[in-house]
C-alpha positions in Angstrom: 14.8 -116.3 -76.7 11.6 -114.2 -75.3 13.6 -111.4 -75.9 14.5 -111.8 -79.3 10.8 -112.4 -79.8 9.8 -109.4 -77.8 11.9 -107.1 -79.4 10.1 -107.0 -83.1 6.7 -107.3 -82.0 6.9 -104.3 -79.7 8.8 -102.1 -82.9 5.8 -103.6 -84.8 3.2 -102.0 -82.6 5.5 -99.1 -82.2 5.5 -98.6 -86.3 1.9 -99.3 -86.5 1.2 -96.8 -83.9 3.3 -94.1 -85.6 2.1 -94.3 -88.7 -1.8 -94.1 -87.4 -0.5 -90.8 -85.9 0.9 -89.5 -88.9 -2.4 -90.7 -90.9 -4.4 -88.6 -88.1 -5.7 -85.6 -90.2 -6.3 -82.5 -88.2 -9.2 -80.7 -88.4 -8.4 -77.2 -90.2 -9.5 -74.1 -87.7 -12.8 -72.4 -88.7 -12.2 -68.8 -90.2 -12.6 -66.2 -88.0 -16.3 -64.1 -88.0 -15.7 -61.3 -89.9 -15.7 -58.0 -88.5 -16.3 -56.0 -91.2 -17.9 -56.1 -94.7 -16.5 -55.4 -97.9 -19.5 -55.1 -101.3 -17.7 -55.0 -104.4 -20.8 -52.9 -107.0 -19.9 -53.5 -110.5 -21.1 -50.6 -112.7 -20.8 -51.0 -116.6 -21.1 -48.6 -119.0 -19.2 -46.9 -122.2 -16.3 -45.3 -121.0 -14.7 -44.6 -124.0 -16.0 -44.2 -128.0 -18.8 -41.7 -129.0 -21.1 -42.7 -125.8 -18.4 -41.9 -123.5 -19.6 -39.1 -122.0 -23.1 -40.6 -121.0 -21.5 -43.6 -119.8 -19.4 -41.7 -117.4 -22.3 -40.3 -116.0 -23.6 -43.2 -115.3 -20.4 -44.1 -114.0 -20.6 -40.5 -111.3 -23.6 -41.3 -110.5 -23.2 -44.6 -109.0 -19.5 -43.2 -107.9 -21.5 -40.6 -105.8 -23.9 -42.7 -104.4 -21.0 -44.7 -103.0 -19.1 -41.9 -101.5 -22.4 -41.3 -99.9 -23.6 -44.4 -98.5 -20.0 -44.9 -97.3 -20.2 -41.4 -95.5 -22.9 -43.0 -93.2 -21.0 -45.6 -91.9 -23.6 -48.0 -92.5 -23.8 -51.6 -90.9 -25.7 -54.7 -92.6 -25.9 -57.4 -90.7 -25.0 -56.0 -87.5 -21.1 -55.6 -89.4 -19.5 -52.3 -90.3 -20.3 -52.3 -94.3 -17.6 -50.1 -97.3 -19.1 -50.3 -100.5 -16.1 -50.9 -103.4 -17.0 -49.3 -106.8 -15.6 -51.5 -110.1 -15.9 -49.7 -113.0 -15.3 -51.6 -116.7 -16.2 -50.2 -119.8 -18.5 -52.1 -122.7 -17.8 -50.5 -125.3 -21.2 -50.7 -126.4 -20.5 -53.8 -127.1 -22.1 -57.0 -126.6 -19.4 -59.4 -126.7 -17.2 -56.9 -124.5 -20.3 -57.1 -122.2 -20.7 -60.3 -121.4 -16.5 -60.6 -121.1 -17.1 -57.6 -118.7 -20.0 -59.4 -116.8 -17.6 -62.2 -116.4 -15.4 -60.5 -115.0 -17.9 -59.2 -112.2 -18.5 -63.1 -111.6 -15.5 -63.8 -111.2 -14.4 -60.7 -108.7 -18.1 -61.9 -106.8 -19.6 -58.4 -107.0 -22.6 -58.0 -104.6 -24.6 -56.2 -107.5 -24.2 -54.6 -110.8 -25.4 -51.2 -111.7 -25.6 -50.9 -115.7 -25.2 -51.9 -118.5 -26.2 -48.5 -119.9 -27.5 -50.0 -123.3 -30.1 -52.4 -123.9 -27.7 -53.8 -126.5 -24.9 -54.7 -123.6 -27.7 -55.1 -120.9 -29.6 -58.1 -122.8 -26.7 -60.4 -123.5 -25.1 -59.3 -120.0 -28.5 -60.2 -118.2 -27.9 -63.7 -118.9 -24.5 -64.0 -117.2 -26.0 -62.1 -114.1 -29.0 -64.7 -114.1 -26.3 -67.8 -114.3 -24.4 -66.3 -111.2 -27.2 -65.3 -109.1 -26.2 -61.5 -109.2 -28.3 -58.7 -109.3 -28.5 -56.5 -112.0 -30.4 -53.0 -112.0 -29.9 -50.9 -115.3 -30.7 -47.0 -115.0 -31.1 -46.7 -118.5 -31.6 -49.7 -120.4 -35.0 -49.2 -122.3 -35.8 -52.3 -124.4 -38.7 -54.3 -123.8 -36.6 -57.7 -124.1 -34.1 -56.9 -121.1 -37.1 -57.4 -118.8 -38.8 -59.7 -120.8 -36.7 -63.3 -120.0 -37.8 -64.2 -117.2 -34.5 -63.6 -115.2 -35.3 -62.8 -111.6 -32.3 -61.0 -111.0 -33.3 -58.3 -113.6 -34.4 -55.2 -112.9 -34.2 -51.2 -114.2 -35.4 -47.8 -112.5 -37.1 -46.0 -115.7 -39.9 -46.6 -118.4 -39.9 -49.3 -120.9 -39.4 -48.8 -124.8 -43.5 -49.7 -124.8 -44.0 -46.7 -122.3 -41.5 -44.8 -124.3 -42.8 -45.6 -128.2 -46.2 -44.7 -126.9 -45.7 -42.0 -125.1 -44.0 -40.7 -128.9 -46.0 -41.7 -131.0 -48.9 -39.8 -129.1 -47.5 -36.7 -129.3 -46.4 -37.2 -132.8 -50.3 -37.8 -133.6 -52.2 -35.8 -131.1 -50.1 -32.7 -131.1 -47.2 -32.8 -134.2 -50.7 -33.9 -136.0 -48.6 -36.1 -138.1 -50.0 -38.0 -141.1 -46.7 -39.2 -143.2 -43.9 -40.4 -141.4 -40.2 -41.9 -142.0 -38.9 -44.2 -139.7 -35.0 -44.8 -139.0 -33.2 -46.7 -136.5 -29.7 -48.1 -135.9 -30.3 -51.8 -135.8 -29.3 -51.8 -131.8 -32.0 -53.6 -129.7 -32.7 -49.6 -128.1 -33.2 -48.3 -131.7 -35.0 -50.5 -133.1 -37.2 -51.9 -130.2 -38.2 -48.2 -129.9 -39.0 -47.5 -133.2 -41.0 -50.4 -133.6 -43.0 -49.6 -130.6 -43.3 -45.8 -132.1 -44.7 -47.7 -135.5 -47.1 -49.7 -133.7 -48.8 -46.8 -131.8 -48.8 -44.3 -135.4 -50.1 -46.8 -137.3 -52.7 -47.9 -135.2 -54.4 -44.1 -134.7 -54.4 -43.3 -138.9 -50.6 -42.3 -139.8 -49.0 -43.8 -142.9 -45.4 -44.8 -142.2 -44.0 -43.8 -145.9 -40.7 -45.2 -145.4 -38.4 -47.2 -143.1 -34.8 -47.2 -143.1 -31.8 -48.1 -141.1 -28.1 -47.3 -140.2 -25.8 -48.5 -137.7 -24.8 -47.2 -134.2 -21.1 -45.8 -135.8 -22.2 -44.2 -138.8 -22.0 -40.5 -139.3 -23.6 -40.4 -143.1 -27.3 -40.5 -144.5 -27.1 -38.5 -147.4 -28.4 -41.7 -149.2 -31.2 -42.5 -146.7 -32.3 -39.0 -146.3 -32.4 -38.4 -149.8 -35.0 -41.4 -150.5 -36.5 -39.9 -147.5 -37.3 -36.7 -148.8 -39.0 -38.1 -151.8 -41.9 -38.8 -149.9 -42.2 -35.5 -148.3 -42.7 -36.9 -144.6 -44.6 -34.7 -141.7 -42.1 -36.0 -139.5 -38.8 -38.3 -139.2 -38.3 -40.2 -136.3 -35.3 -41.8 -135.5 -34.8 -44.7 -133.3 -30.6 -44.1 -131.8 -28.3 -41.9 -129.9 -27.0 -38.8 -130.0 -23.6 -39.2 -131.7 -25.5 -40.4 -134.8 -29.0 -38.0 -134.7 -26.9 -34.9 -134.8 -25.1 -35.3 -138.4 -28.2 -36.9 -139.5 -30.4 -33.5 -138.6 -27.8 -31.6 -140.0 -27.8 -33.6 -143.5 -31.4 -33.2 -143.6 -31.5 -29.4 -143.2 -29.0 -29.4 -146.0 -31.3 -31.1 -148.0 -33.6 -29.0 -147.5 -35.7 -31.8 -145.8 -37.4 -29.9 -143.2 -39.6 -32.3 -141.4 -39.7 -32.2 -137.3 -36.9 -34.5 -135.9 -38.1 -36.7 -133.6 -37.1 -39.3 -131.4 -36.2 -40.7 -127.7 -33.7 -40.5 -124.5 -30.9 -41.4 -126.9 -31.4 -37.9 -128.5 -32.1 -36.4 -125.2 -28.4 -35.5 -124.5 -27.1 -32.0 -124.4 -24.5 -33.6 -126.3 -27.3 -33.7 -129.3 -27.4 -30.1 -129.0 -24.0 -29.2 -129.0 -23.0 -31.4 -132.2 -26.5 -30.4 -134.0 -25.9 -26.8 -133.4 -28.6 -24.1 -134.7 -30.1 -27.5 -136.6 -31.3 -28.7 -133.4 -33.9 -26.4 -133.1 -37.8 -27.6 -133.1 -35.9 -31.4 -132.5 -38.6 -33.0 -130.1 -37.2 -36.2 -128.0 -38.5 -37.7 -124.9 -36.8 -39.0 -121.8 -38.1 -41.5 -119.1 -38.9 -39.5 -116.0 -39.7 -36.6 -114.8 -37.4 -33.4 -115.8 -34.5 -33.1 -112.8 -36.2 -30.2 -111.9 -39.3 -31.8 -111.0 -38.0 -34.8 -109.9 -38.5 -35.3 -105.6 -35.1 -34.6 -104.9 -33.6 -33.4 -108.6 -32.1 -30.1 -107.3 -30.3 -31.0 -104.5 -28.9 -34.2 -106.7 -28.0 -31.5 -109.5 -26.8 -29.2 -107.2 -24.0 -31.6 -105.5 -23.6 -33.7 -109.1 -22.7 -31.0 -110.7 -20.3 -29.4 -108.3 -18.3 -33.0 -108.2 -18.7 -34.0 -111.6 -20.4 -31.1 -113.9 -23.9 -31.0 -115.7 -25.7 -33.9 -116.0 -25.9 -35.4 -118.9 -28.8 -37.6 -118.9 -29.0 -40.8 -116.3 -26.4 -39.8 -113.3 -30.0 -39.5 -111.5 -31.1 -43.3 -111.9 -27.3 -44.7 -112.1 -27.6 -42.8 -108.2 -31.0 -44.4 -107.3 -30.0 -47.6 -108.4 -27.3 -47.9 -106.2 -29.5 -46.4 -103.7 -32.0 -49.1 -103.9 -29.5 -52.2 -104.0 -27.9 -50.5 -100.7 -32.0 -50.1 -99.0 -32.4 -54.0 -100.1 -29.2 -54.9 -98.4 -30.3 -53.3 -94.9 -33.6 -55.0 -95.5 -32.4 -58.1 -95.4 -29.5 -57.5 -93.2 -27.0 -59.1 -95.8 -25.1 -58.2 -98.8 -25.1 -61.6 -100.5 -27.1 -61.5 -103.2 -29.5 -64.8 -102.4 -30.7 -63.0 -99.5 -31.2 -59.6 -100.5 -32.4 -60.2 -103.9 -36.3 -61.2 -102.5 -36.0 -57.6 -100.6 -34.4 -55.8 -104.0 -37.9 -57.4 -105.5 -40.2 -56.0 -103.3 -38.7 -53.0 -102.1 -40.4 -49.3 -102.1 -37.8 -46.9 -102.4 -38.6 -42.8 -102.2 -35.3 -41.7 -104.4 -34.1 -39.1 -105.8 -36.0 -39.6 -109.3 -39.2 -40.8 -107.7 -40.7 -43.9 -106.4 -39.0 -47.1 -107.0 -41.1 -50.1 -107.1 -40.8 -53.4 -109.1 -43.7 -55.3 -111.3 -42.7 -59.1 -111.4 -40.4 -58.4 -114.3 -38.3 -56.5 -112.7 -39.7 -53.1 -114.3 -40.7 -49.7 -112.4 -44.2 -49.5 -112.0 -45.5 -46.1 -113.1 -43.1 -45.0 -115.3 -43.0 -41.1 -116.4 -41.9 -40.0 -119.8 -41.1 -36.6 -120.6 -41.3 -34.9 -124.4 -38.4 -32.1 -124.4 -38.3 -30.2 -127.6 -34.8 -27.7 -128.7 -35.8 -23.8 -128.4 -33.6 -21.2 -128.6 -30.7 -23.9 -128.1 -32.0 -25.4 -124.9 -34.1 -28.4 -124.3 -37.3 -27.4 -122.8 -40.0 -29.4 -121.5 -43.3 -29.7 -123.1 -44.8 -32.2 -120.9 -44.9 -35.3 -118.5 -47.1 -38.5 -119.9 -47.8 -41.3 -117.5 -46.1 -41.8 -114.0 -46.7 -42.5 -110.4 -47.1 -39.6 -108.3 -43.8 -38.9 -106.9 -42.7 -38.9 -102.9 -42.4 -35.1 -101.6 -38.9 -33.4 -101.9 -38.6 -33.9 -97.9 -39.3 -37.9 -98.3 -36.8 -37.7 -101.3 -33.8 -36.3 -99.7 -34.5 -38.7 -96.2 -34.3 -41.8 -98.3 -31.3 -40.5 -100.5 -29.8 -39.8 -97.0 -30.4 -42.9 -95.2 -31.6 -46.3 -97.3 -32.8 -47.9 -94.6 -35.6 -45.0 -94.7 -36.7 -45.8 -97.9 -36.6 -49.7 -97.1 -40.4 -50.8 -96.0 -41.6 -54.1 -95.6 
């Protein structure tokens, strides 16, 4: 009889003992320390449509930066670092933008380096902000970009305030403009731009006689320019890019409208010049910066850009110093995650290749340059530099350029 008792008692303890065991949960292994590290860069830009062939040069400029940094065989964080270039293309546009700046989320890119426009940048920003990603525009111009209060915002060239002023001075001072027409394409650039060139030509005694606007696509003004020339304007100044200032130009001359052409970096292209052909001439635009040739390390940059990826087209030398300045906060801080390298991106002091690179508290360079270019005998040349901080020497240039870490002071 005790055994018959026995017996099921010990099974019970038996079962009860088992099934604890098989409750047991393991502990799962800690990964292993990395060994390496592997930043994914976002850049965005237009890689197809009529703004194509800037964005790709934004897109080789970033690229060659890259190949560069890479070529060093840096380490952050005591770990052997490979930068990973991810390219998308906007479009131009800002719902393709933010899908794009999703997708940088998503593939948990260290930084991004565009958008190219203002009109991409701005709505892009925002997703940037939400994630905690760094975002550092070469080209992006419009007051607003830098104007939200996003920390992780930032851009390595004058504003559209530095840039409408630094026009509308020279339209006054030495185009001694009195009667002006005003156009822009409705973008965020054109129109930011071109308010800001308003503001400054109203407020020192020119008459804006008339103010009209297009779109970013369109390729005929006939109608605009026409109502135009009815108030015989000293000057037209047009607030867009390239692809959309060279018919227009070309319309006016045909209609016999011969005011000076005027207008910013979006006219700045050699593009401009190519479309406008011999109706280029006497056009006068401006471009944030220093001319390459000036700029602390601009020949050497042209020298090798062009011999990978021929002639510049307008920002390949920021898109390159904006990279350059997210790899120098990095090695600051010793880490490629973007919570603890963003306070050294902030307050970093960077020699690069288009000049000193230091932020206000929006996230804008301090000092910026702007150059007026105007078209003679087919080629832009430069007429002069407004504004700007002076610039590291051509041997502090090409050190930082060479080695971030250089241009990374505390």
């Amino acid at each position: 009889m005790k055994n018959v008792r026995v017996l099921p008692l010990f099974a019970a303890v038996s079962l009860a003992l088992g099934l604890a065991a098989c409750g047991k949960k393991e502990e799962p292994a800690a990964p292993p320390a990395p060994t390496a590290l592997t930043i994914h860069i976002g850049q965005a830009s237009p890689l197809t449509g009529q703004q194509a062939l800037i964005g790709k040069d934004n897109e080789s400029g970033v690229r060659m930066a890259i190949e560069e940094l890479n070529a060093q065989k840096l380490q952050i964080g005591g770990l052997p670092a490979t930068f990973v270039l991810d390219s998308q293309d906007d479009q131009t546009d800002p719902r393709v933008a933010t899908t794009v700046a999703q997708r940088f989320v998503d593939g948990k890119v260290s930084a991004v380096i565009g958008h190219l426009n203002s009109g991409t940048s701005i709505p892009a920003s925002k997703v940037y902000s939400d994630a905690g990603i760094p975002q550092v525009s070469p080209s992006a111009t419009a007051i607003k970009y830098t104007a939200q209060g996003y920390k992780t915002t930032f851009r390595v060239m004058a504003n559209d305030a530095q840039q409408g002023k630094a026009l509308g001075e020279f339209a006054i001072s030495d185009l001694k403009a009195k009667k002006i027409a005003i156009i822009d394409d409705r973008t965020a650039y054109g129109q930011g731009l071109a308010d800001e060139f308003e503001k400054y030509v109203t407020a020192n005694g020119a008459t804006v006689a008339a103010r009209e606007y297009t779109n970013d696509k369109a390729t005929e003004f006939s109608a605009i320019l026409t109502k135009i020339k009815g108030t015989r304007p000293d000057l037209v100044f047009y607030g867009g890019m390239a692809p959309q200032g060279a018919p227009m130009v070309k319309q006016m001359r045909q209609l016999g409208l011969k005011s000076v052409f005027l207008g910013g970096d979006g006219l700045r292209a050699d593009e401009f010049r190519s479309l406008a052909g011999a109706d280029a001439e006497g056009t006068v635009a401006s471009l944030p910066g220093v001319p390459f040739d000036q700029m602390p390390g601009g020949a050497v940059f042209t020298q090798k850009f062009n011999a990978k990826y021929g002639q510049i087209q307008m920002y390949a030398p920021y898109a390159y110093d904006a990279m350059m300045v997210v790899a120098a906060a990095m090695l600051k801080a010793g880490s490629a995650e973007p919570a603890k390298y963003l306070p050294a991106l902030a307050g970093i002091e960077h020699d690069g290749v288009t000049g000193r690179i230091k932020f206000d508290e929006k996230g804008d360079i301090l000092g910026g340059a702007v150059t007026i270019y105007r078209v003679e005998g087919g080629e832009w040349k430069t007429v002069r530099t407004l504004g700007g901080e002076a610039p590291a020497s051509a041997a502090e240039a090409g050190t930082a350029a060479a080695t971030p870490a250089a241009a990374a002071t505390p």
